[in-house]
N, C-alpha and C positions, 0 to 999 in steps of 0.2 A: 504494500500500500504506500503510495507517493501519497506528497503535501496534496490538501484539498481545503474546503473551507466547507464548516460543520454547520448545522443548523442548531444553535443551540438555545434553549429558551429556559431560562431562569428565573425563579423566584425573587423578586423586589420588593423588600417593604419591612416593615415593622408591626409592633403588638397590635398599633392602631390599624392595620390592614395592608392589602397589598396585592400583588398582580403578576403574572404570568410575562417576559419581556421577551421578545426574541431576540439573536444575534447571528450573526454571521463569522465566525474564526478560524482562523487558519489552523488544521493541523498535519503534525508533521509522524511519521513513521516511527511507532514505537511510545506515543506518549497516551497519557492518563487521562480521565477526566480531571483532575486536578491542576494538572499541567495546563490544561484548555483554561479551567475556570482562572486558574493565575495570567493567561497570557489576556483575556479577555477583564482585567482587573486593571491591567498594566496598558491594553488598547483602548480599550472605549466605555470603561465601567471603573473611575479609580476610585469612588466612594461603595464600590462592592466588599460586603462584610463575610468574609470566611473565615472558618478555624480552623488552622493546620499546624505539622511541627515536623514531626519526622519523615514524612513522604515514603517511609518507607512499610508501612503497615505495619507497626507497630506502638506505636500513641493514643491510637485511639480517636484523635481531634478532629480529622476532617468526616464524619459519618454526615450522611446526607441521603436523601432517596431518591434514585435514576430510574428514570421510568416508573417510577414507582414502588420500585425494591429498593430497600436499603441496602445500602453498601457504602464500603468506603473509597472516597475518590480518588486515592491513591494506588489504589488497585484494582482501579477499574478500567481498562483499556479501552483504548475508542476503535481499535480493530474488533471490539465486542459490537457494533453496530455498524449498518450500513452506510454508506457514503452519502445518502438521501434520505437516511433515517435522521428526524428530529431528536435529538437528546434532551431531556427536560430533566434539570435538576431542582430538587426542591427541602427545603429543611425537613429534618425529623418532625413525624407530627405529633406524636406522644408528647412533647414538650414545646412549653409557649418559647413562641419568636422573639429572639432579640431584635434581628435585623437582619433583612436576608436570608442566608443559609446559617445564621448562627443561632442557637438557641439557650434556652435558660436550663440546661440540668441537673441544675440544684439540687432538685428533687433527687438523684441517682447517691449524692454525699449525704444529703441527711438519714436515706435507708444505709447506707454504711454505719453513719455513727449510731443507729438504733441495735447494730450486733455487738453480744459481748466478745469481745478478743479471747484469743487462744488461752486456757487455763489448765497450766500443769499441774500436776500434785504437789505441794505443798513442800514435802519432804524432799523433791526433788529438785538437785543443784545443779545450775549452769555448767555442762561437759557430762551432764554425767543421760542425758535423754540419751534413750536406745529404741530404734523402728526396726522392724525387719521390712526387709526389702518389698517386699510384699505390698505393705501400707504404703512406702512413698512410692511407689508406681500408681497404688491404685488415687492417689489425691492431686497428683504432681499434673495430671491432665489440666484438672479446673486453674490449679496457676500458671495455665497461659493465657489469662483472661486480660485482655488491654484496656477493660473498660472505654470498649466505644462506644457501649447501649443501644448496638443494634437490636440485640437480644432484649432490652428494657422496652425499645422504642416499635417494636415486631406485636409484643405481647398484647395479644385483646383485650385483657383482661385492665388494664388501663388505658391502651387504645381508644377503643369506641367505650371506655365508664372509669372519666374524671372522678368520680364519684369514690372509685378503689384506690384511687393512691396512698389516700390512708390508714389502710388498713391492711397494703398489700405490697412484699419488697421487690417483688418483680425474677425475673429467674436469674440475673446477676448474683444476687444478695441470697436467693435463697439456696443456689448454686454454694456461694461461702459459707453456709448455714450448713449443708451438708457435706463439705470439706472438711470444718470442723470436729462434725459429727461421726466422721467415720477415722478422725485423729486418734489412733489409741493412747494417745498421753493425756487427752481433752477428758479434763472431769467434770466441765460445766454441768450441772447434774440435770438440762432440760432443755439440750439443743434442737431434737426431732420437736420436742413437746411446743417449746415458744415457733417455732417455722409456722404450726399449722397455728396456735392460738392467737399466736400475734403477728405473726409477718404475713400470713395468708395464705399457707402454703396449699389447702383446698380448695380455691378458688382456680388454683391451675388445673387444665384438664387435660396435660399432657398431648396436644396435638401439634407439638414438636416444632412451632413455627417459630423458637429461638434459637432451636438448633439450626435448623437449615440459613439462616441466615448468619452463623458465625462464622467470622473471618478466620478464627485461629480450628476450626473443624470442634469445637468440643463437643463432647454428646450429652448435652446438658440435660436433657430429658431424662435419656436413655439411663442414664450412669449417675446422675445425682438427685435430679425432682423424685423419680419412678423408685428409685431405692427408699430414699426420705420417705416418702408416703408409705412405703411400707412397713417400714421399721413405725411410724406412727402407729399405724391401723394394730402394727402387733404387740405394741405397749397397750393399746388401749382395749384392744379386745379379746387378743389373745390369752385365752382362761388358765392355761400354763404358762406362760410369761407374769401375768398378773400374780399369780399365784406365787411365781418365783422371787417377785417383786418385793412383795410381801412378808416371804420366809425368811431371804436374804442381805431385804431391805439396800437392793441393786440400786444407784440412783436417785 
């Protein structure tokens, strides 16, 4: 693919509202949507507000949705559409607009600060933590999480119901929630427990639409929500777990 000139139509505006713009820009063999949006910032758009940092997909900053699907524009190639194909980029819409493509994700650090941090045993002294290999494979997945909040920003479940945000961490957070939880040193004694009672962990219904749109591939569903609800359901109903609960006063 040689230089051409893209049809590219971008979102303009702020809280107070805004609009669909179209452009015309050169691109060249090999580059990103990101690379477009900065050269179209620098030609004929310089009060255009984007957030970016490492270009290289790993920051997390530049998330945005092309065509419709989230992604991030730094890895998004414009060999991925045709040469007559319009590109529409447009902000995250789970979260309110700053300006443009930028938006306010505040929301995504105050569910961080509502989880309690990693809690060792008490008795146990810095050097002296032991995992088997085993444990940090199966956790090591969830931390390659860049927090772009494509997976925050995907989820229906505050999507189309402003209404949930407060009551619900989203699968980023509840993803950490069950990293924690499967830490065999973590003796918070009610990490599955608080997911569902307080961060919302029921209101997910596991149709996987945080996974498929992660950058880093994690199988968020698969390997951390869908486990988490289980180990719930079998605290709570499970009549020999309960029971054991009880005897040995697990937790």
């Amino acid at each position: 693919m040689g230089a051409y000139e893209a049809k590219m139509r971008v979102w303009r505006g702020d809280a107070a509202g805004g609009e669909l713009k179209d452009y015309a820009v050169e691109v060249n063999e090999g580059e990103v949507v990101l690379d477009i949006i900065h050269r179209l910032q620098q030609t004929q758009a310089g009060d255009l507000a984007v957030r970016w940092n490492c270009k290289a997909g790993k920051c997390g900053s530049c998330s945005a949705e092309i065509n419709g699907r989230p992604r991030l524009m730094c890895m998004t190639r414009m060999s991925t559409f045709g040469e007559d194909e319009t590109v529409t980029v447009t902000p995250l819409r789970t979260f309110p607009v700053m300006r443009d493509l930028v938006t306010d994700v505040s929301f995504n650090y105050e569910k961080a600060r509502e989880i309690p941090s990693f809690t060792p045993p008490k008795d146990l002294q810095p050097g002296e933590y032991r995992m088997q290999q085993e444990d940090v494979n199966r956790s090591q997945e969830f931390r390659k999480c860049i927090e772009c909040f494509l997976c925050q920003n995907v989820c229906h479940v505050i999507r189309d119901h402003e209404e949930n945000k407060e009551a619900y961490a989203g699968p980023r957070y509840l993803m950490r929630m069950a990293e924690l939880d499967m830490h065999p040193l973590d003796v918070h004694p009610r990490r599955a427990e608080d997911a569902q009672e307080v961060h919302g962990l029921g209101y997910c219904n596991i149709n996987k639409c945080c996974t498929e749109v992660c950058p880093e591939h994690i199988k968020i569903t698969d390997n951390a929500l869908i486990p988490m609800k289980e180990r719930v359901a079998d605290r709570k109903y499970d009549p020999v777990v309960w029971l054991g609960d009880k005897l040995f006063r697990r937790r």
